[in-house]
C-alpha positions in Angstrom: 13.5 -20.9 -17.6 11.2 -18.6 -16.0 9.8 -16.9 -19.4 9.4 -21.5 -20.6 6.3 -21.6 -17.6 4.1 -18.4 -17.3 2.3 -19.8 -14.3 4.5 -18.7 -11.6 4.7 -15.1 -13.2 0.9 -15.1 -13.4 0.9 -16.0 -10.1 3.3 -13.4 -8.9 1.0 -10.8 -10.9 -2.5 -11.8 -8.8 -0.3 -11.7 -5.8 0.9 -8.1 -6.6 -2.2 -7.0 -7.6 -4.2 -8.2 -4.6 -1.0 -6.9 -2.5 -1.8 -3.0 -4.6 -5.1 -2.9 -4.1 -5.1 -3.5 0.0 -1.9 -0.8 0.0 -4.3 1.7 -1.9 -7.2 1.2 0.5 -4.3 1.6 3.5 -3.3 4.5 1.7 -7.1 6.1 1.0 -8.0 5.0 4.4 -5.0 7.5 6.4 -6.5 9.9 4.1 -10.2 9.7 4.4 -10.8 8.2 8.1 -10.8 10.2 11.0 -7.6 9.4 12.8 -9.0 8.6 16.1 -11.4 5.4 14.5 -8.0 4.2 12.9 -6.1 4.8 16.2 -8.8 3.2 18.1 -8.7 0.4 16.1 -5.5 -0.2 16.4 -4.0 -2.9 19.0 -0.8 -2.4 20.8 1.8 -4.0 19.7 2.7 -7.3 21.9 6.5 -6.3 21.4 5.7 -2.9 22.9 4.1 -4.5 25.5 7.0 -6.6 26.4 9.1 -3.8 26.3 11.2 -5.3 23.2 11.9 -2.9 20.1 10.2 -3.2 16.9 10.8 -1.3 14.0 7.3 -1.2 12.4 5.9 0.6 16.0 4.5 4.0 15.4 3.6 3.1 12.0 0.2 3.5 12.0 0.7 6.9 13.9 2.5 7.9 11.3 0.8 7.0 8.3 -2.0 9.1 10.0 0.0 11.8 10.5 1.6 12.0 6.9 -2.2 11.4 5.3 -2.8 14.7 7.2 0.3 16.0 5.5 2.6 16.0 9.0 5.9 14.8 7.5 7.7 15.8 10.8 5.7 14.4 12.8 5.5 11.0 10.9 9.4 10.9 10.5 9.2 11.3 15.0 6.8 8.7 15.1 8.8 5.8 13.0 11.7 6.7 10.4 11.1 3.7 8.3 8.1 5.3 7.9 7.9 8.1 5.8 9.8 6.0 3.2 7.4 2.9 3.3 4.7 5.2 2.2 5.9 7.1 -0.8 6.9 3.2 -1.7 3.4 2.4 -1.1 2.4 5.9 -3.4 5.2 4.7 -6.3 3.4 1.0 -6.0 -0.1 2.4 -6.2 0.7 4.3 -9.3 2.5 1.4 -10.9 -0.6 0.2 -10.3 -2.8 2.2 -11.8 -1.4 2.5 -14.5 -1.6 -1.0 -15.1 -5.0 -1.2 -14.5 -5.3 1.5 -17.4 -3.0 -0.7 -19.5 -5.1 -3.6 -19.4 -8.8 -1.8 -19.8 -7.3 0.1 -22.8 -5.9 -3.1 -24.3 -9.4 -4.8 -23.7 -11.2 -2.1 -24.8 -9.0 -2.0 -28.1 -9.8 -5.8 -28.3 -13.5 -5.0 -28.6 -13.6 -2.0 -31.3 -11.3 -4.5 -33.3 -14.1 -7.1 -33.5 -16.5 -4.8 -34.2 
């Protein structure tokens, strides 16, 4: 049923690649952006502030730290995180190479016509 009506997979592919390109920019960004502007920038978390637990707190911290290759230190700050960032890495590289895919399939396309 889900190969009959290509819409919702085409939709599922704009979401994934809109979804790739702001986790490649996150990625970049712990990379290429002095910590302290992304820190600053930053809010506190409200269930921090309540004094509640939340598992995604320290993950900015420590998606600095492992852009500045501190894997201990990231792994300290949140455990989820170290994980959710060579997930973001695999994703980026899927995605890339997509993007390859389709500009050598388009590019194909055009020496064809000629």
């Amino acid at each position: 049923m889900f190969n009959d009506n290509l819409e919702p997979k085409n939709a599922f592919y704009i979401c994934w690649l809109i979804f790739s390109i702001a986790i490649v920019v996150v990625l970049l960004s712990t990379i290429f952006i002095n910590p302290d502007v992304i820190l600053a920038a930053t809010p506190t978390c409200t269930a921090k502030l309540n004094g509640s637990f939340c598992f995604m707190c320290g993950t900015t911290r420590a998606f600095v730290a492992i852009g500045n290759f501190k894997l201990n230190e990231a792994y300290e700050l949140n455990k989820f995180s170290v994980l959710l960032y060579f997930i973001f890495i695999i994703n980026s590289l899927l995605f890339f190479k997509n993007l390859s895919n389709l500009f050598y399939k388009k590019r194909n396309l055009f020496n064809e016509n000629s």
